[in-house]
Predicted model as a PDB file, atoms N, CA, C, CB and O in Angstrom, pLDDT in the B-factor column:
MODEL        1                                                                  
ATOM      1  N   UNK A   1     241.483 298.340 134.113  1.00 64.00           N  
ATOM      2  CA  UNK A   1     240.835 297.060 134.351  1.00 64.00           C  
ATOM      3  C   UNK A   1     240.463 296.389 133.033  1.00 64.00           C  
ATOM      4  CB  UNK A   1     239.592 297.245 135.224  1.00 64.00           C  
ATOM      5  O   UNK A   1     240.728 295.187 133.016  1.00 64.00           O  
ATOM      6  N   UNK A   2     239.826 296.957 131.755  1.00 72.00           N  
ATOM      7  CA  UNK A   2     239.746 296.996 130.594  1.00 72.00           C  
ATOM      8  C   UNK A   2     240.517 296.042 130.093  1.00 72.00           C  
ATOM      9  CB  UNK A   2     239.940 298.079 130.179  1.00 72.00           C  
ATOM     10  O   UNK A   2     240.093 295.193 129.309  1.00 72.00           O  
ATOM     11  N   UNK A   3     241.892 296.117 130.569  1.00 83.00           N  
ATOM     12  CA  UNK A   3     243.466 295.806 129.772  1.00 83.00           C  
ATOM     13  C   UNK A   3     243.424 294.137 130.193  1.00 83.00           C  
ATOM     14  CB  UNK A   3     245.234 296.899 130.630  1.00 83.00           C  
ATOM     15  O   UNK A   3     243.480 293.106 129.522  1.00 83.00           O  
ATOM     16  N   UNK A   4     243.280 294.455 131.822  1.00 83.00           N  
ATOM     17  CA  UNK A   4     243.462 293.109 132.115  1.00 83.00           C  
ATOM     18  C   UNK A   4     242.368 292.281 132.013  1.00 83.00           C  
ATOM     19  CB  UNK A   4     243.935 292.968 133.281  1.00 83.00           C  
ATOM     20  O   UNK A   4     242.567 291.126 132.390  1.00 83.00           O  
ATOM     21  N   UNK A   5     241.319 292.537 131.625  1.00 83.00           N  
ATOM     22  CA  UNK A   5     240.356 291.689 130.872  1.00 83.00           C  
ATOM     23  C   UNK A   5     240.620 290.691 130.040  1.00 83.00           C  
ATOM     24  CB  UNK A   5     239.693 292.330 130.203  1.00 83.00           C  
ATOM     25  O   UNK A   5     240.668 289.461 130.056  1.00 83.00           O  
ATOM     26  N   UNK A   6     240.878 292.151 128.837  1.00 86.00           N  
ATOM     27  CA  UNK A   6     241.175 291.917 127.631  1.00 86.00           C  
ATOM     28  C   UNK A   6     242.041 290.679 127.673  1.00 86.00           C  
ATOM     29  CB  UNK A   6     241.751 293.069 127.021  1.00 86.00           C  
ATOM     30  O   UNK A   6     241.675 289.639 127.125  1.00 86.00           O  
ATOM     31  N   UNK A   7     243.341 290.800 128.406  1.00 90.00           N  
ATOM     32  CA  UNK A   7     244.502 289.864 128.227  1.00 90.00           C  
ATOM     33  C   UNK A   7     244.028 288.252 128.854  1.00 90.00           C  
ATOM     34  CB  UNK A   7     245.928 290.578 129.135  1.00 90.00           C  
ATOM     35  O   UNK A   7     244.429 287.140 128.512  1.00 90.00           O  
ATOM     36  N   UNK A   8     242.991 288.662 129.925  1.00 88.00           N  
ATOM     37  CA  UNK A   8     242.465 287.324 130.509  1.00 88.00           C  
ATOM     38  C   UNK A   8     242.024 286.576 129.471  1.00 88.00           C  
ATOM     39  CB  UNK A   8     241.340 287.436 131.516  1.00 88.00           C  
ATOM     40  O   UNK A   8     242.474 285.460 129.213  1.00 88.00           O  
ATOM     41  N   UNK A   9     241.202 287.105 128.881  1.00 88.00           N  
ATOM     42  CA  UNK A   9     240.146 286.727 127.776  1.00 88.00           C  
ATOM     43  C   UNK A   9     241.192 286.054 126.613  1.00 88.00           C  
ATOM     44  CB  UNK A   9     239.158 288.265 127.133  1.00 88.00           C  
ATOM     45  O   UNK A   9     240.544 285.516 125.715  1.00 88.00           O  
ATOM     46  N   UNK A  10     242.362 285.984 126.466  1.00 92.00           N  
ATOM     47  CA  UNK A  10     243.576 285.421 125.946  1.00 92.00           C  
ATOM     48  C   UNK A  10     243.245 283.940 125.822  1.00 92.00           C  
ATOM     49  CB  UNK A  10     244.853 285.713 126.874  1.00 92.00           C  
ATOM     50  O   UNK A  10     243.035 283.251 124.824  1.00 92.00           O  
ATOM     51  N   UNK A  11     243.256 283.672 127.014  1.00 94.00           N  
ATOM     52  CA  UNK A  11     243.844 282.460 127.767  1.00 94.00           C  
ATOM     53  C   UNK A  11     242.323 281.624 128.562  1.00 94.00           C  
ATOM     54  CB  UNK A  11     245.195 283.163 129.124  1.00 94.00           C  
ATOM     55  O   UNK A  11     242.490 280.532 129.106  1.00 94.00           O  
ATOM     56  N   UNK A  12     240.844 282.312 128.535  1.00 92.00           N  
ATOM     57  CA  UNK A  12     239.851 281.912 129.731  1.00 92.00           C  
ATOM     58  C   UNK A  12     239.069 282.231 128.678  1.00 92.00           C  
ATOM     59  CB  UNK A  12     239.686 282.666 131.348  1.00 92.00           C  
ATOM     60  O   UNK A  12     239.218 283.205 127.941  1.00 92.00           O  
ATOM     61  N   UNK A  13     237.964 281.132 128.595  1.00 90.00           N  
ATOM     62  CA  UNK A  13     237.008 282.020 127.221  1.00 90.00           C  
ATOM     63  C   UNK A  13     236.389 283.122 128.478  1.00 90.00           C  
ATOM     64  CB  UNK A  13     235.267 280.733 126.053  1.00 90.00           C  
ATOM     65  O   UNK A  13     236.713 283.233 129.661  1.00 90.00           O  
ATOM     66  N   UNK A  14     235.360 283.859 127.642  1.00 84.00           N  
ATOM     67  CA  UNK A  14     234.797 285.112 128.700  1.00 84.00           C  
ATOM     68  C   UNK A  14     233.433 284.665 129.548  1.00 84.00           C  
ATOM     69  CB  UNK A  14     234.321 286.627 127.702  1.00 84.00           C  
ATOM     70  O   UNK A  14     233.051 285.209 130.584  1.00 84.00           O  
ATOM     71  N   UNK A  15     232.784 283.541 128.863  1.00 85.00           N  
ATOM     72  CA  UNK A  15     232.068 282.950 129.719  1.00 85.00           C  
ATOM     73  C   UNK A  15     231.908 282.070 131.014  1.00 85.00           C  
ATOM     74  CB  UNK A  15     231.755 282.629 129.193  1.00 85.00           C  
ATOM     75  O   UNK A  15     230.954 281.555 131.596  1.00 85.00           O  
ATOM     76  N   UNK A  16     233.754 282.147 131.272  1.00 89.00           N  
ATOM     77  CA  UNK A  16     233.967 281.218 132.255  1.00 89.00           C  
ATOM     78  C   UNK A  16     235.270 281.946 132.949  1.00 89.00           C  
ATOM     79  CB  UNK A  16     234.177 279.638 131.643  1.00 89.00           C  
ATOM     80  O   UNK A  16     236.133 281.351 133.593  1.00 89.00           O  
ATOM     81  N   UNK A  17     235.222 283.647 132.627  1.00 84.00           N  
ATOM     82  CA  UNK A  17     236.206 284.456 133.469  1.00 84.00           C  
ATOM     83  C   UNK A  17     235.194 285.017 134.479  1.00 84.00           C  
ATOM     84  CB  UNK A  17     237.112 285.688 132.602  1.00 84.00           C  
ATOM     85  O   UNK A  17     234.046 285.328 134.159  1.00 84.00           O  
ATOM     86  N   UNK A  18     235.638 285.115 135.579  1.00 81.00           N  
ATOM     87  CA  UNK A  18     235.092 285.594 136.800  1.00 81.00           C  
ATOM     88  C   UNK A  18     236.008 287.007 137.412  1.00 81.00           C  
ATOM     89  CB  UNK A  18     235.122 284.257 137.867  1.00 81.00           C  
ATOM     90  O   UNK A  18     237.196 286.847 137.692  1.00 81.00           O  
ATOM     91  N   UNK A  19     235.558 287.941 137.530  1.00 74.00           N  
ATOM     92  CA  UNK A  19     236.186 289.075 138.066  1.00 74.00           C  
ATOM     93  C   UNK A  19     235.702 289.458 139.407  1.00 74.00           C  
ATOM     94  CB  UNK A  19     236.038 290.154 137.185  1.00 74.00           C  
ATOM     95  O   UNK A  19     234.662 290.079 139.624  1.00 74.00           O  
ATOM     96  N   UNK A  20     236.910 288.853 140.669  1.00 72.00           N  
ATOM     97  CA  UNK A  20     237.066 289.463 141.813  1.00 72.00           C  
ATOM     98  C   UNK A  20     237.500 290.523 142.366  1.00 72.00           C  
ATOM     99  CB  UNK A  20     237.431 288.998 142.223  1.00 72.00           C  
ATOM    100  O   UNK A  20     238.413 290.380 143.178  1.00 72.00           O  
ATOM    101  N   UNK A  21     237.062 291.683 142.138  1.00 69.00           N  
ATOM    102  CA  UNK A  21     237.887 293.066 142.639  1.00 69.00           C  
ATOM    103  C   UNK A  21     238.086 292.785 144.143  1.00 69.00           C  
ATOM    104  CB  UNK A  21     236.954 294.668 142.407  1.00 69.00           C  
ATOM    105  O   UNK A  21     237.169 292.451 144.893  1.00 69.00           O  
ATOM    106  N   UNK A  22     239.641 292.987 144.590  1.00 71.00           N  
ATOM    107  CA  UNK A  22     240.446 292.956 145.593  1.00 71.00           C  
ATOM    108  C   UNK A  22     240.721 294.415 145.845  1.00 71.00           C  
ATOM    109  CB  UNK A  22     241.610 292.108 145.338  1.00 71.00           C  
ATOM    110  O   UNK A  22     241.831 294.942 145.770  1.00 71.00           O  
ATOM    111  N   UNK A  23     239.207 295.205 146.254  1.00 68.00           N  
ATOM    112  CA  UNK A  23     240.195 296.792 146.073  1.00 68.00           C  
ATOM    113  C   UNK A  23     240.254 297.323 147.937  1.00 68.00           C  
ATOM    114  CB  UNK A  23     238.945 298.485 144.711  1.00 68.00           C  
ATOM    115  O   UNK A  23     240.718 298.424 148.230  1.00 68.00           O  
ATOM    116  N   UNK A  24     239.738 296.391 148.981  1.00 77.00           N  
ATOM    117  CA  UNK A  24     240.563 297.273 150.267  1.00 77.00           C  
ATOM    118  C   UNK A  24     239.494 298.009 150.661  1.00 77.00           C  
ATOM    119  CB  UNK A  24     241.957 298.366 149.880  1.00 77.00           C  
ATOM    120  O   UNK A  24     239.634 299.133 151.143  1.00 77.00           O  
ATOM    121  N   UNK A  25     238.208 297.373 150.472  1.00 76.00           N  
ATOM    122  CA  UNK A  25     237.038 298.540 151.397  1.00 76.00           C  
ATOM    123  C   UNK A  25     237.234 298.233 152.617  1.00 76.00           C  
ATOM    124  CB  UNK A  25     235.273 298.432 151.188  1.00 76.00           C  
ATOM    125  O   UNK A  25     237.238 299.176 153.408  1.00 76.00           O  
ATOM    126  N   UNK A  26     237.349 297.517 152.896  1.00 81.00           N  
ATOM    127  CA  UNK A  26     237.318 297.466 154.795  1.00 81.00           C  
ATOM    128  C   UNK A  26     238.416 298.111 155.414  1.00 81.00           C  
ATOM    129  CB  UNK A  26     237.438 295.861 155.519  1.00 81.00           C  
ATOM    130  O   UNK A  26     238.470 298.337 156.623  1.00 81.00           O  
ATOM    131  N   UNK A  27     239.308 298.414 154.578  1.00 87.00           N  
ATOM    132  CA  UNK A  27     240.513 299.797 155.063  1.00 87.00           C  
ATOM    133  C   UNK A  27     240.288 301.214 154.914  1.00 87.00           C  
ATOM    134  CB  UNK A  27     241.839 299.774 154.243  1.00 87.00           C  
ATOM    135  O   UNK A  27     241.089 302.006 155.410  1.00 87.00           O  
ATOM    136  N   UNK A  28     239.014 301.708 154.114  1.00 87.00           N  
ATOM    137  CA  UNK A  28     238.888 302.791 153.376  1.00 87.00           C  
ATOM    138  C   UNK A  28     237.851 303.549 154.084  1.00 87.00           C  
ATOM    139  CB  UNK A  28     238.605 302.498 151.976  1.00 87.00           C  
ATOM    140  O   UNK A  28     237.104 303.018 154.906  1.00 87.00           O  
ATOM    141  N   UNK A  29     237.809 304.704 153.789  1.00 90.00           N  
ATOM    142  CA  UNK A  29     236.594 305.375 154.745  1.00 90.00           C  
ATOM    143  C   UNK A  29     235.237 305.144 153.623  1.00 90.00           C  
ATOM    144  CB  UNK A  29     236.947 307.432 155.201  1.00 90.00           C  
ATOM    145  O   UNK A  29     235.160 304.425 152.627  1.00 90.00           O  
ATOM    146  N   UNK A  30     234.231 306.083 154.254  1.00 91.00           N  
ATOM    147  CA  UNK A  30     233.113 305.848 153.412  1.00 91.00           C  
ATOM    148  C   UNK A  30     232.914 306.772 152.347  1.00 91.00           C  
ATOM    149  CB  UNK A  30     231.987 305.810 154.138  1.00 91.00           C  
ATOM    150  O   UNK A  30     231.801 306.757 151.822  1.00 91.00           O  
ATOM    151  N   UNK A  31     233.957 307.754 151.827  1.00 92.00           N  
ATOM    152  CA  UNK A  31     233.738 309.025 150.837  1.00 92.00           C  
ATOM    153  C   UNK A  31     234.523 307.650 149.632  1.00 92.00           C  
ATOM    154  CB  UNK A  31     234.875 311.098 151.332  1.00 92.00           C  
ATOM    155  O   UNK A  31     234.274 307.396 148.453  1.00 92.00           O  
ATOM    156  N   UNK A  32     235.629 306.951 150.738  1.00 89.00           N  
ATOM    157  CA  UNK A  32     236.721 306.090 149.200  1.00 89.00           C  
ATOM    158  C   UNK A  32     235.703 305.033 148.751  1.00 89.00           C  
ATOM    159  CB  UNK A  32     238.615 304.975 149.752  1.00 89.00           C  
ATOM    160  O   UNK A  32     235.602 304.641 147.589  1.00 89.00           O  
ATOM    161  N   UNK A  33     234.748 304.490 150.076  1.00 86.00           N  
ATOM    162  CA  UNK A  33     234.036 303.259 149.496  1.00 86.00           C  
ATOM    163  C   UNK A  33     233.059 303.330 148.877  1.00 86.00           C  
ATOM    164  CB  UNK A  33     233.692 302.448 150.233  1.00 86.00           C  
ATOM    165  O   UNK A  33     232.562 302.354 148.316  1.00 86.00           O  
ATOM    166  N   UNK A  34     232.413 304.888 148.836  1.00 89.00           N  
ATOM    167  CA  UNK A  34     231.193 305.377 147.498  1.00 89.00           C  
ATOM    168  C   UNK A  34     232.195 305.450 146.181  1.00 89.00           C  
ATOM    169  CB  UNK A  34     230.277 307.332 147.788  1.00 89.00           C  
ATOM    170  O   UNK A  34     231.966 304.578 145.343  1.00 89.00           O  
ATOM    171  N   UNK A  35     233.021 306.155 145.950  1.00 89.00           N  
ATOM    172  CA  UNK A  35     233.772 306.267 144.807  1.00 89.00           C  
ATOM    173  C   UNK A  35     234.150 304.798 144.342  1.00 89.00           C  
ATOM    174  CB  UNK A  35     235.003 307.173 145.077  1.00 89.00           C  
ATOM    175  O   UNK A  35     233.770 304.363 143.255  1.00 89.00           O  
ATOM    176  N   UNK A  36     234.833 304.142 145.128  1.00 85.00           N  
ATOM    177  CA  UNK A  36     235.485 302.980 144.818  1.00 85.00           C  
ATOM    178  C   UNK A  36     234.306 301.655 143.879  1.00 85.00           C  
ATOM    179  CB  UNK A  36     236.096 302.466 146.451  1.00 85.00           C  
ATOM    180  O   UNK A  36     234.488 301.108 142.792  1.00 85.00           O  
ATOM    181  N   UNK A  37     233.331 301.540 144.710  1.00 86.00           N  
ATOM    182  CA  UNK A  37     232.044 301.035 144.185  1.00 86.00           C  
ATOM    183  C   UNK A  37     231.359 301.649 143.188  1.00 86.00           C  
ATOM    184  CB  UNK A  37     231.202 300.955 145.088  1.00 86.00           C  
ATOM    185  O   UNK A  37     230.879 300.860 142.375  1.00 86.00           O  
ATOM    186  N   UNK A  38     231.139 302.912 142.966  1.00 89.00           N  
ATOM    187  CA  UNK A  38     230.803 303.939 141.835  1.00 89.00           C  
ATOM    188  C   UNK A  38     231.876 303.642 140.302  1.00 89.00           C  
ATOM    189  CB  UNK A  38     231.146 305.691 142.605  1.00 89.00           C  
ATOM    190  O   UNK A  38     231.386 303.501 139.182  1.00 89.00           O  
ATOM    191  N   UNK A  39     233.003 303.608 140.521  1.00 85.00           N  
ATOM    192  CA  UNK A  39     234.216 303.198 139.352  1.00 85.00           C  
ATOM    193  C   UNK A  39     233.528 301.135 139.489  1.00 85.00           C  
ATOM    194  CB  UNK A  39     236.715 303.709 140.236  1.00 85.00           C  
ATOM    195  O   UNK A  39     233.103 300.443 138.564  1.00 85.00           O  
ATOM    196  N   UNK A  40     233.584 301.004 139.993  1.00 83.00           N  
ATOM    197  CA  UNK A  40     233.470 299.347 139.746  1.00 83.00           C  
ATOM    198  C   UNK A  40     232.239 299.385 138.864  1.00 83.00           C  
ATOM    199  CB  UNK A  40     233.213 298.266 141.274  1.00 83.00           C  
ATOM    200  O   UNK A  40     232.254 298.895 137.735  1.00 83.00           O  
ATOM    201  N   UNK A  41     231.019 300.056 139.464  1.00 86.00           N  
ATOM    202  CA  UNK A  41     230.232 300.067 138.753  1.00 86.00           C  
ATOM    203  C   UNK A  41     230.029 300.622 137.095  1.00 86.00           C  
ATOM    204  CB  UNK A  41     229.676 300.450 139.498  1.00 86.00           C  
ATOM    205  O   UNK A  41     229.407 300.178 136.130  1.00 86.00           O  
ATOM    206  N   UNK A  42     230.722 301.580 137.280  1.00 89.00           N  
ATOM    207  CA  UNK A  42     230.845 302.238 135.850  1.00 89.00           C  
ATOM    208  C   UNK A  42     231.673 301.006 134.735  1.00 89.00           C  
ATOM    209  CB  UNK A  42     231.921 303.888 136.046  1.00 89.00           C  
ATOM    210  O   UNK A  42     231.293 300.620 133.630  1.00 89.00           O  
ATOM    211  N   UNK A  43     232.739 300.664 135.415  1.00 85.00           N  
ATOM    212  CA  UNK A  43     232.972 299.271 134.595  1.00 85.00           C  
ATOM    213  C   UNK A  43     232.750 298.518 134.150  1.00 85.00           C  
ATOM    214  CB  UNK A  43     233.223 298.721 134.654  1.00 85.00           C  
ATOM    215  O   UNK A  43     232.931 298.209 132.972  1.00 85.00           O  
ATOM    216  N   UNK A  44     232.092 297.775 135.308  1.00 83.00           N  
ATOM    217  CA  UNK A  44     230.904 296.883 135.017  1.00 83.00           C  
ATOM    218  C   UNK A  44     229.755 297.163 133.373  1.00 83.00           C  
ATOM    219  CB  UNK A  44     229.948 297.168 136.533  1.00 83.00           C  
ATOM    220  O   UNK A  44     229.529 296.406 132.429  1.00 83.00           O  
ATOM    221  N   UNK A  45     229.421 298.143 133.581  1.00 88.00           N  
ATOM    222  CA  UNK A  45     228.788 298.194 132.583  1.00 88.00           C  
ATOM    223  C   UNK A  45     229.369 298.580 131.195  1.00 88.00           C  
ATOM    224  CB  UNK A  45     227.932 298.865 132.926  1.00 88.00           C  
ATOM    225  O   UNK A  45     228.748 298.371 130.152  1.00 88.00           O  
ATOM    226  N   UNK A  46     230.828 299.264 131.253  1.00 87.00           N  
ATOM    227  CA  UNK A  46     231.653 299.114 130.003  1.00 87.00           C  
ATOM    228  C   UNK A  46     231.912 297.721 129.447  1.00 87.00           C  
ATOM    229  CB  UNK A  46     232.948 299.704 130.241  1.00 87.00           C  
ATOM    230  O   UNK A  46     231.803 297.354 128.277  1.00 87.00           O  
ATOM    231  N   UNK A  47     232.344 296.885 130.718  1.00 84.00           N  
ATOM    232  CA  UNK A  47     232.878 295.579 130.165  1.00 84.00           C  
ATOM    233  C   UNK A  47     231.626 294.635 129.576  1.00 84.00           C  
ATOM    234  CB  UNK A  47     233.715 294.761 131.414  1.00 84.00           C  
ATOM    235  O   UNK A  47     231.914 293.657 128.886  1.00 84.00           O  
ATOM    236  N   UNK A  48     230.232 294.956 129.869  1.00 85.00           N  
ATOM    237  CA  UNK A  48     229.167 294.091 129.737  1.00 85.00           C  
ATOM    238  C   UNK A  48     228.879 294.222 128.425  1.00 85.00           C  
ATOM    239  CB  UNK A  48     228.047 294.322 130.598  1.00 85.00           C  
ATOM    240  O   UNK A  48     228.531 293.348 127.630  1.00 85.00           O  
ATOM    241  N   UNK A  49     229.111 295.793 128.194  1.00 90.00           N  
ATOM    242  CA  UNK A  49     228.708 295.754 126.543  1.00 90.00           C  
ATOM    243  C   UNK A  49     229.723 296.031 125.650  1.00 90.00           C  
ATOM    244  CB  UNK A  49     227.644 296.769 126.129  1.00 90.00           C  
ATOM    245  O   UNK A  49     229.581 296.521 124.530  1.00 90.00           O  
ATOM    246  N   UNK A  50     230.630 295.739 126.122  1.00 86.00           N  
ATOM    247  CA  UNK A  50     231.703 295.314 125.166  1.00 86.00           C  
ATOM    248  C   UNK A  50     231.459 293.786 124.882  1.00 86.00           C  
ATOM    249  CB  UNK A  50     233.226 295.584 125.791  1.00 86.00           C  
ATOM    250  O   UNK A  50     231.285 293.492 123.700  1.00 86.00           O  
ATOM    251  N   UNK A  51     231.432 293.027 125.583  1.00 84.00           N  
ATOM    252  CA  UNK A  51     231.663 291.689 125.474  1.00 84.00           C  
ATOM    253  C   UNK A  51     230.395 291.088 125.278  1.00 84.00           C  
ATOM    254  CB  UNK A  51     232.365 291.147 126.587  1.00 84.00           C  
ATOM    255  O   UNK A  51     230.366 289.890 124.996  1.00 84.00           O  
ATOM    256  N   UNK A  52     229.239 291.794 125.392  1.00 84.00           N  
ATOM    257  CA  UNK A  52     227.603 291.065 125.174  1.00 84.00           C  
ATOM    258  C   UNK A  52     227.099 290.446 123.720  1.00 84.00           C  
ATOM    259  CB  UNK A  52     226.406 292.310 125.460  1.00 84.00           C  
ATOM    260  O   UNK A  52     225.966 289.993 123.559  1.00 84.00           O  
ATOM    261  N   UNK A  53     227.940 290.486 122.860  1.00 69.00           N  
ATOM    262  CA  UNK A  53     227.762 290.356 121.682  1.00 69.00           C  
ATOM    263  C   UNK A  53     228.215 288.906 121.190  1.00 69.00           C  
ATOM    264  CB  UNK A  53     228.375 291.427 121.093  1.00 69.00           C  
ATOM    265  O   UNK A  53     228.104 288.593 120.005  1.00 69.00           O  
TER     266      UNK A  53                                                      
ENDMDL                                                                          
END                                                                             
């Protein structure tokens, strides 16, 4: 997810990129939709302080 940030951030300054995760919870049971939300979250906070500066 990192990658495709990065490459957004190309082309969108970062203050005006918006990230919609399209990841399929309403297909998934509830062991995929703790994990799935758990990784979003962990992201979330990689990408915040990468780019907070």
């Amino acid at each position: 997810m990192q990658i495709v940030i990065d490459e957004a951030k190309k082309y969108i300054p970062i203050e005006r990129l918006w990230i919609n995760p399209d990841c399929g919870l309403k297909t998934r049971n509830w062991e995929e939709v703790r994990l799935q939300l758990r990784n979003m979250g962990e992201m979330t906070e990689i990408v915040r302080k990468k780019y907070a500066a």
